[in-house]
Each structure stands twice: as structure tokens, then as C-alpha cells.
Backbone as XML, in Angstrom:
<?xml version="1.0"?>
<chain id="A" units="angstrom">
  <residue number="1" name="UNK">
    <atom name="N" x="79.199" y="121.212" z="87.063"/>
    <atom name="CA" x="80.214" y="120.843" z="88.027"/>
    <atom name="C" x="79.538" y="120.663" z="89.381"/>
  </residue>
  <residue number="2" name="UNK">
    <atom name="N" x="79.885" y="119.630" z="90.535"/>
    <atom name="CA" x="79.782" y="119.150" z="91.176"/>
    <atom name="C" x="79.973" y="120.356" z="92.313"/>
  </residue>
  <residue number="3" name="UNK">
    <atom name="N" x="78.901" y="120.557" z="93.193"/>
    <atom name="CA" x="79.247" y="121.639" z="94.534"/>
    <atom name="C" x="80.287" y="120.359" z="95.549"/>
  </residue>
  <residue number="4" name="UNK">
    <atom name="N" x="80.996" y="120.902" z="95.866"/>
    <atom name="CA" x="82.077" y="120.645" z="97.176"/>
    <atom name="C" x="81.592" y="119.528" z="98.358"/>
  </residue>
  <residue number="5" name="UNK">
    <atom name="N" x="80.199" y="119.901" z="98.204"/>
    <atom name="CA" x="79.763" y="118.789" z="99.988"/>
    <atom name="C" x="79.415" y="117.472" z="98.830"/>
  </residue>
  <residue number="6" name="UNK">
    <atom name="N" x="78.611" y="117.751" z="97.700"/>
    <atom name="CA" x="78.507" y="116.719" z="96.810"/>
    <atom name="C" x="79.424" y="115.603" z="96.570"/>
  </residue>
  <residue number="7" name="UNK">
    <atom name="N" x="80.748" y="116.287" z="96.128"/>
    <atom name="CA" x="81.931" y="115.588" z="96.029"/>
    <atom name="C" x="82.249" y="114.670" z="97.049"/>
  </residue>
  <residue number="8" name="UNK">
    <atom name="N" x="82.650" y="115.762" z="97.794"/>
    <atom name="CA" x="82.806" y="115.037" z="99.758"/>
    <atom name="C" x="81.458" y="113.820" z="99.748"/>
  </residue>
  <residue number="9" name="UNK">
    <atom name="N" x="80.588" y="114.013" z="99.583"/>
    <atom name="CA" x="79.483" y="112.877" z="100.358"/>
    <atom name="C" x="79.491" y="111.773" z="99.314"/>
  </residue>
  <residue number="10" name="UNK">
    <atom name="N" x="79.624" y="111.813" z="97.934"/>
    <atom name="CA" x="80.438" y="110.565" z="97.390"/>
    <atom name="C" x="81.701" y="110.126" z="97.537"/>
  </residue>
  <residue number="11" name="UNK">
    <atom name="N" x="82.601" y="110.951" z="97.767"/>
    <atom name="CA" x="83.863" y="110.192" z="98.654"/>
    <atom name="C" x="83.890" y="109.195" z="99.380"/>
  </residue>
  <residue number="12" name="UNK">
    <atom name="N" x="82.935" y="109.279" z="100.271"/>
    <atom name="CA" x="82.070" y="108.651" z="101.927"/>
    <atom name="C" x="81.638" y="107.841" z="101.131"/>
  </residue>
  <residue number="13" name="UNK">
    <atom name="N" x="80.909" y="108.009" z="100.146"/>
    <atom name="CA" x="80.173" y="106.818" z="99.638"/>
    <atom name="C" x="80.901" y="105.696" z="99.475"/>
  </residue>
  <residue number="14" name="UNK">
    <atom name="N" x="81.912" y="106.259" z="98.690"/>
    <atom name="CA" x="82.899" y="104.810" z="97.503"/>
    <atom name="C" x="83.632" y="104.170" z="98.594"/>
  </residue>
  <residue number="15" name="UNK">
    <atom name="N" x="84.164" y="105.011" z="99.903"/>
    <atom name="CA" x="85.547" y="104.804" z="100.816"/>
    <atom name="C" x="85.408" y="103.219" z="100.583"/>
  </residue>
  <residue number="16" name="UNK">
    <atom name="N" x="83.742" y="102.464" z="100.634"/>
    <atom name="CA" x="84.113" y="100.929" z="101.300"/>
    <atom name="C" x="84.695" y="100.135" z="100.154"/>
  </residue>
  <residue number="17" name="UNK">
    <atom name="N" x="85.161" y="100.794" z="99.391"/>
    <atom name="CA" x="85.834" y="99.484" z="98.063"/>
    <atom name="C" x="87.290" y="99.757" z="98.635"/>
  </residue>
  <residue number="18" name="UNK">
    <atom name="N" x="87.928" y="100.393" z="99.740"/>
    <atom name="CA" x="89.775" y="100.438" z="99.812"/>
    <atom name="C" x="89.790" y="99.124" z="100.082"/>
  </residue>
  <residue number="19" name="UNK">
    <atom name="N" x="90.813" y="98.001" z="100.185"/>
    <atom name="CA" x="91.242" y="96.738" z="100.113"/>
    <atom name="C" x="90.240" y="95.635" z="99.023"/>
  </residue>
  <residue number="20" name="UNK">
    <atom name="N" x="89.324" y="96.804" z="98.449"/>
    <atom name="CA" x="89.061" y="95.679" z="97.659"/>
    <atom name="C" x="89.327" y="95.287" z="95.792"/>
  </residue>
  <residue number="21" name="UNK">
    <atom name="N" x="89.464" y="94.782" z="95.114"/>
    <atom name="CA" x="90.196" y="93.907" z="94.048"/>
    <atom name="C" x="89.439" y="94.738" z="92.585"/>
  </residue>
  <residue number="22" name="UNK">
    <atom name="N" x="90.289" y="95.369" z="91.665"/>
    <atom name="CA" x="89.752" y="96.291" z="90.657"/>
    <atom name="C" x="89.254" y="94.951" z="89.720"/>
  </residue>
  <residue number="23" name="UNK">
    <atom name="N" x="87.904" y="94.888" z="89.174"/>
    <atom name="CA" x="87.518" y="93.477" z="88.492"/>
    <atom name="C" x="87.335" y="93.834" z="86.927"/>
  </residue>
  <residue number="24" name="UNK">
    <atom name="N" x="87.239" y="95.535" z="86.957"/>
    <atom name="CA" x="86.957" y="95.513" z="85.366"/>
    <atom name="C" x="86.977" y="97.018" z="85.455"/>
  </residue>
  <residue number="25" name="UNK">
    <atom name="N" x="87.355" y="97.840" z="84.133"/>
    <atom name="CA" x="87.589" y="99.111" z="83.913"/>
    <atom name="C" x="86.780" y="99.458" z="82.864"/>
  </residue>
  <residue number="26" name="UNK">
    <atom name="N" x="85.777" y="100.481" z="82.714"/>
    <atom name="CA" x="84.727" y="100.779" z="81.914"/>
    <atom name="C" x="85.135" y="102.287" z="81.255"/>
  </residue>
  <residue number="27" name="UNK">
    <atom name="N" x="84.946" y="102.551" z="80.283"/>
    <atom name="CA" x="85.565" y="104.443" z="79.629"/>
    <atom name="C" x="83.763" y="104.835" z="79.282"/>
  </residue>
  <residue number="28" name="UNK">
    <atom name="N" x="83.266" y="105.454" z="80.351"/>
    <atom name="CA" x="82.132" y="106.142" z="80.047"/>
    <atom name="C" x="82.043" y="107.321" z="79.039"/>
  </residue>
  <residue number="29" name="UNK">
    <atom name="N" x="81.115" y="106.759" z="77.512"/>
    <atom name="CA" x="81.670" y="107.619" z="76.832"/>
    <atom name="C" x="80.380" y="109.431" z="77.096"/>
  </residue>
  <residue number="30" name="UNK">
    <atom name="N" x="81.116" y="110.473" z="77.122"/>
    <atom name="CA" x="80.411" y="111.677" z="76.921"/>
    <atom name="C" x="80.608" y="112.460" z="76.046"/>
  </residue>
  <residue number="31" name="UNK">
    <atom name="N" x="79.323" y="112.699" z="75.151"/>
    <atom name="CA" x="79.595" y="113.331" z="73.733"/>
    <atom name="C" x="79.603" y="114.407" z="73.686"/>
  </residue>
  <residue number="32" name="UNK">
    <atom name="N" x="79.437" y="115.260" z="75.003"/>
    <atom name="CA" x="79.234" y="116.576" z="74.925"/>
    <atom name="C" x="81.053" y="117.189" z="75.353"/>
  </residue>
  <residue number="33" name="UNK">
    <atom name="N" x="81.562" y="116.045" z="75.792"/>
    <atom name="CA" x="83.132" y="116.733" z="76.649"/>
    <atom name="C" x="84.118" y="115.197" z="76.858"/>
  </residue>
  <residue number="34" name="UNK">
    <atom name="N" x="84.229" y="114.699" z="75.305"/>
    <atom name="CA" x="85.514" y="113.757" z="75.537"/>
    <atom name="C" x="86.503" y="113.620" z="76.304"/>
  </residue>
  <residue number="35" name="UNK">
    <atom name="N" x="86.932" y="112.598" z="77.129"/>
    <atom name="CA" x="87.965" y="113.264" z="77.547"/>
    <atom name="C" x="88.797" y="111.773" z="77.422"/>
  </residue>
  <residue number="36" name="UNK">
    <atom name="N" x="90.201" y="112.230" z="77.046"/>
    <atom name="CA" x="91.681" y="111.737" z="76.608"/>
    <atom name="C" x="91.507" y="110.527" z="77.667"/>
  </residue>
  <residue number="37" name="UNK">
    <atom name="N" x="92.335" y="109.083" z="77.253"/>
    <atom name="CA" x="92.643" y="108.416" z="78.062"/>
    <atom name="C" x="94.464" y="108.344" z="77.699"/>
  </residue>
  <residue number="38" name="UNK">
    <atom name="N" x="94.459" y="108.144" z="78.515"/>
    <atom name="CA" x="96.438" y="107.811" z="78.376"/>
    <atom name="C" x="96.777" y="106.894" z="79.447"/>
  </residue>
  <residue number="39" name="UNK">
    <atom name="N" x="97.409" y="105.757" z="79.510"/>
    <atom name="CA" x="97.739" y="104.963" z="78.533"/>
    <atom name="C" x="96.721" y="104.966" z="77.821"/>
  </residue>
  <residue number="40" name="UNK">
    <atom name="N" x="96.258" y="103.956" z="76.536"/>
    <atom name="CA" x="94.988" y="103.092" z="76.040"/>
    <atom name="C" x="94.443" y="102.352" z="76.848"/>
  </residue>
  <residue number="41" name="UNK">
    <atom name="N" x="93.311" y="102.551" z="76.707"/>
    <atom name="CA" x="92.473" y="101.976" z="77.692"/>
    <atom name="C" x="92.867" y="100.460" z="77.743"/>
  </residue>
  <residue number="42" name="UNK">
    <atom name="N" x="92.756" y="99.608" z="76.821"/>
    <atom name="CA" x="93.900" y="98.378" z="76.845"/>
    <atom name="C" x="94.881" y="97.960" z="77.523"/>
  </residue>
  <residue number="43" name="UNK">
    <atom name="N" x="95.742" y="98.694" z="77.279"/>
    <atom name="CA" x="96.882" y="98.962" z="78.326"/>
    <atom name="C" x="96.910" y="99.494" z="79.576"/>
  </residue>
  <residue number="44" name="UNK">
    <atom name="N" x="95.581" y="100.247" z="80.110"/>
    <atom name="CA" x="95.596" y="100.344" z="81.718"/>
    <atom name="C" x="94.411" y="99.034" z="81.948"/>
  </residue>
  <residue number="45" name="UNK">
    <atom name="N" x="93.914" y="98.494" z="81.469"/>
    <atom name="CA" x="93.071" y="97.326" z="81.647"/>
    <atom name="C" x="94.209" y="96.274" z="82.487"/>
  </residue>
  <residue number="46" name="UNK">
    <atom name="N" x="95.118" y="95.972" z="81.683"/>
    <atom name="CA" x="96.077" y="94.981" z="81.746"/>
    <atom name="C" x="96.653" y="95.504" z="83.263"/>
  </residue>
  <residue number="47" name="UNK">
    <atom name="N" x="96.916" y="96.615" z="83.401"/>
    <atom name="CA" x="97.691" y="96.858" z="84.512"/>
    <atom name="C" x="97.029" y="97.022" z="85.914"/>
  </residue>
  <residue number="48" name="UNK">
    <atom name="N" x="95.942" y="97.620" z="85.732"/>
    <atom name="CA" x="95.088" y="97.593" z="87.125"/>
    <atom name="C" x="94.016" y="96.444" z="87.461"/>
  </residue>
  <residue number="49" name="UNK">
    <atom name="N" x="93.502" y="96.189" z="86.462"/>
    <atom name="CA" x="92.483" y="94.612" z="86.705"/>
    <atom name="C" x="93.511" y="93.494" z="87.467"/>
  </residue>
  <residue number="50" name="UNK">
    <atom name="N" x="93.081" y="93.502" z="89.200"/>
    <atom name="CA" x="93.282" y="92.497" z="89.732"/>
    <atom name="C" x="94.110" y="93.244" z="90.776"/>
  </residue>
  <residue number="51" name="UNK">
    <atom name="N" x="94.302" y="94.855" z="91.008"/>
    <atom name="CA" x="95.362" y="95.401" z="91.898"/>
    <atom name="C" x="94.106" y="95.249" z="92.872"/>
  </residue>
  <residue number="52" name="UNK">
    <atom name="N" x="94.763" y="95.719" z="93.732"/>
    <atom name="CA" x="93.573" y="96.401" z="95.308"/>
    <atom name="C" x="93.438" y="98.300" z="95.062"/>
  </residue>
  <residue number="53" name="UNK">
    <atom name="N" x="92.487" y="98.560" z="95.564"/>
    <atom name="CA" x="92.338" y="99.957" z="95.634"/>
    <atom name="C" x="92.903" y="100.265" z="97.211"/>
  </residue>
  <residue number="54" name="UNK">
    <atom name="N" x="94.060" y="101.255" z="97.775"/>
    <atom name="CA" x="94.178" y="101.191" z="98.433"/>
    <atom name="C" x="93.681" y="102.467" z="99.218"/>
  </residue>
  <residue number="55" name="UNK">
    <atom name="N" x="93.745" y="103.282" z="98.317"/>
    <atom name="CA" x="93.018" y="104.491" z="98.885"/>
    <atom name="C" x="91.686" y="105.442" z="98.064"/>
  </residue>
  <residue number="56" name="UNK">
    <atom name="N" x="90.731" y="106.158" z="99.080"/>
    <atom name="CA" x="89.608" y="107.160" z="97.935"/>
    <atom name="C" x="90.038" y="107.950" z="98.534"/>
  </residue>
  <residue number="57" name="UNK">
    <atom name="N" x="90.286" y="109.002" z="97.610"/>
    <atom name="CA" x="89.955" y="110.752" z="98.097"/>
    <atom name="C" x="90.380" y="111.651" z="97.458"/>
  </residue>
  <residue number="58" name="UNK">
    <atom name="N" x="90.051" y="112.942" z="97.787"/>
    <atom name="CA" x="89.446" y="113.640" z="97.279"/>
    <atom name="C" x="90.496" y="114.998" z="96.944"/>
  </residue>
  <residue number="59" name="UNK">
    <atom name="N" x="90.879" y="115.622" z="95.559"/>
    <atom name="CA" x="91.363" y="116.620" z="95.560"/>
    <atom name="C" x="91.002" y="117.602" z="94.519"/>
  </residue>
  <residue number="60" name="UNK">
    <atom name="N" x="90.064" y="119.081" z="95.572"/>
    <atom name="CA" x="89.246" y="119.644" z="94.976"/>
    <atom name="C" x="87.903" y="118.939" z="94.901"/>
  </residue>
  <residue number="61" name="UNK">
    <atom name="N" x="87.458" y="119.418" z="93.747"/>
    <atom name="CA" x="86.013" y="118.221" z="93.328"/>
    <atom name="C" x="86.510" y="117.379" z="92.386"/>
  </residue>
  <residue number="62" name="UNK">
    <atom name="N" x="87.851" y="116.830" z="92.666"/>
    <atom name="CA" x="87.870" y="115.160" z="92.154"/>
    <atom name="C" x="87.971" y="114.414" z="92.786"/>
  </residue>
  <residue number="63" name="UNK">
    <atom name="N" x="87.736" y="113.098" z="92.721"/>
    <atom name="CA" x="87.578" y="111.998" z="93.565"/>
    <atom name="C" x="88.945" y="111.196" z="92.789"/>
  </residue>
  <residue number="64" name="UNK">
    <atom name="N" x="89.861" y="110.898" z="93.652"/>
    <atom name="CA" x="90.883" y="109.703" z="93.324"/>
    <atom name="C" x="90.367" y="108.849" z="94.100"/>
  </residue>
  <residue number="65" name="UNK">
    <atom name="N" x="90.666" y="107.852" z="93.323"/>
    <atom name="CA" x="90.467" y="106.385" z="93.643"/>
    <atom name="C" x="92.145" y="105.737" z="93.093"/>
  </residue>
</chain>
């Protein structure tokens, strides 16, 4: 797990994609700790490819985008 300033200083990193256009959605696979998609990845393809990102940040050590 990610220490706290880590998190924070990729936050900073990503901020410059807000207004810009989602072009493609990738499911990085990890074999050690699967983790669930919901919708199907299919079905959030369809729905976010082509929105804007309007906001990054951060709750806890996760990063929303």
C-alpha cells in the first residue's frame, strides 16, 4: 500500500487530464489480488469513452478520477 504523500504527489501528477476527453478504458489485470469490475467492463467502455474528466482527487490513498 501506497504511503499518503505518495498518493498526494500522484494526484498532482494526473490533475492535468481535468477537461480532458476519456479515449479508452484498460482493466489492468493482477494475479495476486483480482479485483471485481461492475458494470462489465463493456458496458462502462460504452458509457465513459468520450465523457471529459472533470475532476482528480483524492480519498484516503485512493485517487478518483
Amino acid at each position: 500500500m501506497p504511503e499518503l504523500p505518495e498518493v498526494e504527489t500522484m494526484r498532482r501528477g494526473i490533475a492535468g487530464i481535468v477537461g480532458g476527453a476519456i479515449r479508452g478504458v484498460e482493466k489492468l489485470r493482477c494475479p495476486r489480488k483480482p479485483i471485481h469490475v461492475a458494470p462489465r467492463l463493456a458496458a462502462w467502455r460504452r458509457r465513459v469513452i468520450g465523457q471529459r474528466v472533470t475532476a482528480v482527487d483524492r480519498i484516503g490513498k485512493r485517487v478518483v478520477v
